[in-house]
C-alpha positions in Angstrom: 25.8 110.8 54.4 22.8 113.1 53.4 20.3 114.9 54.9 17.0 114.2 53.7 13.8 113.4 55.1 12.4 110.0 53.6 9.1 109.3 54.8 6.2 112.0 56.9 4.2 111.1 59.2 2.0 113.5 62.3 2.8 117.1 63.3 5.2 117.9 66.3 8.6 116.8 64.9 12.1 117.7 63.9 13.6 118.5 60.4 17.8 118.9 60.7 19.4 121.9 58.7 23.5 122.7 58.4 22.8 124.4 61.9 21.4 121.8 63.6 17.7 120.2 63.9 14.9 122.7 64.3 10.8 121.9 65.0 8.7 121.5 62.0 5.3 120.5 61.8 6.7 117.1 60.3 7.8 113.8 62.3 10.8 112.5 59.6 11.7 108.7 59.5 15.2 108.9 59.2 17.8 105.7 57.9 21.1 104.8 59.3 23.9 106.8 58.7 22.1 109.8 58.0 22.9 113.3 59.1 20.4 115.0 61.2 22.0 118.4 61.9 24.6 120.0 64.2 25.2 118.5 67.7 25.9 122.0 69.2 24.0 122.5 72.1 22.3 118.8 71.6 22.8 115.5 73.6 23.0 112.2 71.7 19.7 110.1 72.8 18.6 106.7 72.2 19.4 105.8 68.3 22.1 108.8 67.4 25.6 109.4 67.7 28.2 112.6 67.5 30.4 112.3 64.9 32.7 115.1 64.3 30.4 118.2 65.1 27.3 116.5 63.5 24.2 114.4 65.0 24.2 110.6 62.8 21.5 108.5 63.4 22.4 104.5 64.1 18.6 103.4 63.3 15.9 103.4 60.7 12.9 104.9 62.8 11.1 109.0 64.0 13.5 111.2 65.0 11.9 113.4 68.3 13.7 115.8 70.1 12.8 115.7 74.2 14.6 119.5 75.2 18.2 119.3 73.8 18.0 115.8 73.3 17.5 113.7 69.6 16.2 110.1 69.6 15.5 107.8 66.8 12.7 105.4 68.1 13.2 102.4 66.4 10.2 101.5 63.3 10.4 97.8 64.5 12.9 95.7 66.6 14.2 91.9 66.3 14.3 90.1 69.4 17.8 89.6 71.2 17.9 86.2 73.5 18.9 86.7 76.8 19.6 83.8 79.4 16.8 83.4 81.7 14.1 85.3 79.2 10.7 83.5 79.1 9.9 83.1 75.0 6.8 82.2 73.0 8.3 79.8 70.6 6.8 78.2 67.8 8.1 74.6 66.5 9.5 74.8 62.5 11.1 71.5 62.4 12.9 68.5 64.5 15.4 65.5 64.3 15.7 62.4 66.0 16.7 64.1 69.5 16.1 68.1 68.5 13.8 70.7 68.0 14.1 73.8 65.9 12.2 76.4 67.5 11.4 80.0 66.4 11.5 83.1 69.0 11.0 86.0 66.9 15.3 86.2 66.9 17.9 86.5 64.4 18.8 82.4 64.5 16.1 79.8 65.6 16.8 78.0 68.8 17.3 74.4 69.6 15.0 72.4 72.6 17.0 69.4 73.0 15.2 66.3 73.8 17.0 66.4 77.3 15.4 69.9 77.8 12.1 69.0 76.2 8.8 68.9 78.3 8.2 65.1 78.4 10.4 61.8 78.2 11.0 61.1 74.9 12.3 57.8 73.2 15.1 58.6 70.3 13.4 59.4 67.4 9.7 60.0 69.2 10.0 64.2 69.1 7.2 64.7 66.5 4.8 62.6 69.2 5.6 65.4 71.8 5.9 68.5 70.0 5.0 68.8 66.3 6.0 71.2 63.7 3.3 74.1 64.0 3.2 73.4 67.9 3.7 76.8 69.9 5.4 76.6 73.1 6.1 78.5 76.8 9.6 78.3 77.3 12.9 80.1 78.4 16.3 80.8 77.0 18.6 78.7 78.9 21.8 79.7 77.2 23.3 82.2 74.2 25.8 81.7 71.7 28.4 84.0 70.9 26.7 83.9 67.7 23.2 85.0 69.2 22.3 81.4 68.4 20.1 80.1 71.4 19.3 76.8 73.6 16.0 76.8 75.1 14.3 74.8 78.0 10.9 73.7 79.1 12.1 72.4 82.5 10.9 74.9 85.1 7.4 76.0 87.0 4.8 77.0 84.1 6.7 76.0 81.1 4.4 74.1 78.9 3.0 73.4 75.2 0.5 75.9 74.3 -3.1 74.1 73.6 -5.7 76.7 74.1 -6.6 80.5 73.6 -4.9 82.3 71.1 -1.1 84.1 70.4 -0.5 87.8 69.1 2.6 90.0 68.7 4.0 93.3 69.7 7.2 95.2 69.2 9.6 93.8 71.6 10.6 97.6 72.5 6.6 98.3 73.2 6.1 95.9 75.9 6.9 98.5 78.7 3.5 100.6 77.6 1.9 97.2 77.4 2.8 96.2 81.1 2.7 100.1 82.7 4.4 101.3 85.6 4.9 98.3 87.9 2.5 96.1 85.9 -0.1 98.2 86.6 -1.6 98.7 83.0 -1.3 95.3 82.4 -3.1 94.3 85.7 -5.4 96.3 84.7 -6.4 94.9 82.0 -6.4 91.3 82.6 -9.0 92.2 85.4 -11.3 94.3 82.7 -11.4 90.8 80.4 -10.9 88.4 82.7 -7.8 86.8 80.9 -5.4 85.4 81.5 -2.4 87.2 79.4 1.2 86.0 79.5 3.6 88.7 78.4 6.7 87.0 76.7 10.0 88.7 76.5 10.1 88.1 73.2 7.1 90.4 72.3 4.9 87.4 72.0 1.7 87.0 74.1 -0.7 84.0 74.9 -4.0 85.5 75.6 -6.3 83.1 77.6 -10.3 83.5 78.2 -13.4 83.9 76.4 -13.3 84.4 72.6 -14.9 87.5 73.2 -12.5 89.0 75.7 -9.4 87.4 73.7 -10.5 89.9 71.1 -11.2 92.8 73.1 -7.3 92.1 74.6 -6.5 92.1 71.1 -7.9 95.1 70.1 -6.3 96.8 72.6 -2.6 95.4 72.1 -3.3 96.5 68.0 -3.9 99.9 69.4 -0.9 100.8 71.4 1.3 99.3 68.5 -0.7 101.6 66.1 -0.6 104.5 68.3 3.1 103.7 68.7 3.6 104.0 64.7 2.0 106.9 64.2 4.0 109.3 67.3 6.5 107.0 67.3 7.8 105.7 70.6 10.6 104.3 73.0 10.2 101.5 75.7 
């Protein structure tokens, strides 16, 4: 274990020493398994742990200090499948009676025929959803593994054929949506889109071209502004 800073970004930071992190006028971006100082007087936060009488961070991200606490927000996050979690999926290959389907996770899912959003003869899956196809679905079950089976039998759940798709950090949704959905609210009434918020980071952004892009820019900002202070859910 070391204790080094490897990358710099804003002002209003932490920088570890042998007694303990300190401010500095630099944020660090810190790796796994590095030291960050002594944990006297300090409580272990999101992304750290105490080992022994030092502070060891568990993630690549910024290390920020909120009072006596140390966090390491997290540079970018992979999606986790959960039962019951409504997904943005995007069709990368099929069998006869499967579909391969990626949600942004560690393993690609499966949409059995069964589970599918139409009847479909054996051997007919490309006539209902074709590779490149994006879909609204939800995770019906979870694998030991993480491996996933998805469903597009329920209220809503439907092939995506119109407006346009965009991405953010699955741990930034929380500043996306606001305090009881009200930032999110907010702005779908400002472009007059319709915006469906996927637990998978994924969006489907519906309206005008104009006020798609103006949802856009917006959703490019708080990731941005989430790079550079760096950021938990």
């Amino acid at each position: 274990m070391n204790s080094r800073p490897v990358g710099q970004l804003d002002n209003m930071s932490i920088e570890s020493s042998a007694d303990g992190p300190r401010d500095t006028q630099r944020t660090l971006v810190v790796v796994p398994g590095e030291d960050l100082g002594s944990s006297e007087g300090i409580e272990a936060g999101h992304g750290v742990l105490v080992v022994g009488d030092r502070i060891i961070s568990t993630k690549q991200g910024k290390m920020s200090r909120k009072g006596n606490t140390i966090s390491v927000s997290p540079l970018h996050t992979r999606y986790m499948p959960r039962p019951g979690d409504l997904v943005i999926g995007h069709i990368e290959g099929c069998t006869n009676n499967i579909w391969f389907v990626d949600i942004g996770a560690p393993f690609n899912s499966i949409l059995p025929m069964s589970l599918g959003p139409a009847k479909v003869e054996f051997g007919g899956t490309r006539k209902i959803l074709d590779i490149g196809d994006s879909i609204l679905c939800r995770v019906q079950e979870v694998e030991e593994t993480h491996q996933s089976v998805v469903t597009m039998k329920g209220m809503g759940l439907r092939k995506i054929r119109s407006g346009a798709l965009d991405e953010l950090d699955p741990h930034l949704l929380g500043r996306l949506i606001g305090k009881g959905g009200a930032f999110l609210r907010e702005m779908k009434m400002q472009t007059d889109c319709r915006i469906v918020v996927a637990d998978n980071g994924r969006l489907w952004i519906d309206g005008e071209l104009e006020n798609i892009l103006e949802v856009r820019k917006r959703i490019n900002s708080i990731s941005s502004e989430a790079k550079m202070i760096g950021v938990d859910a």
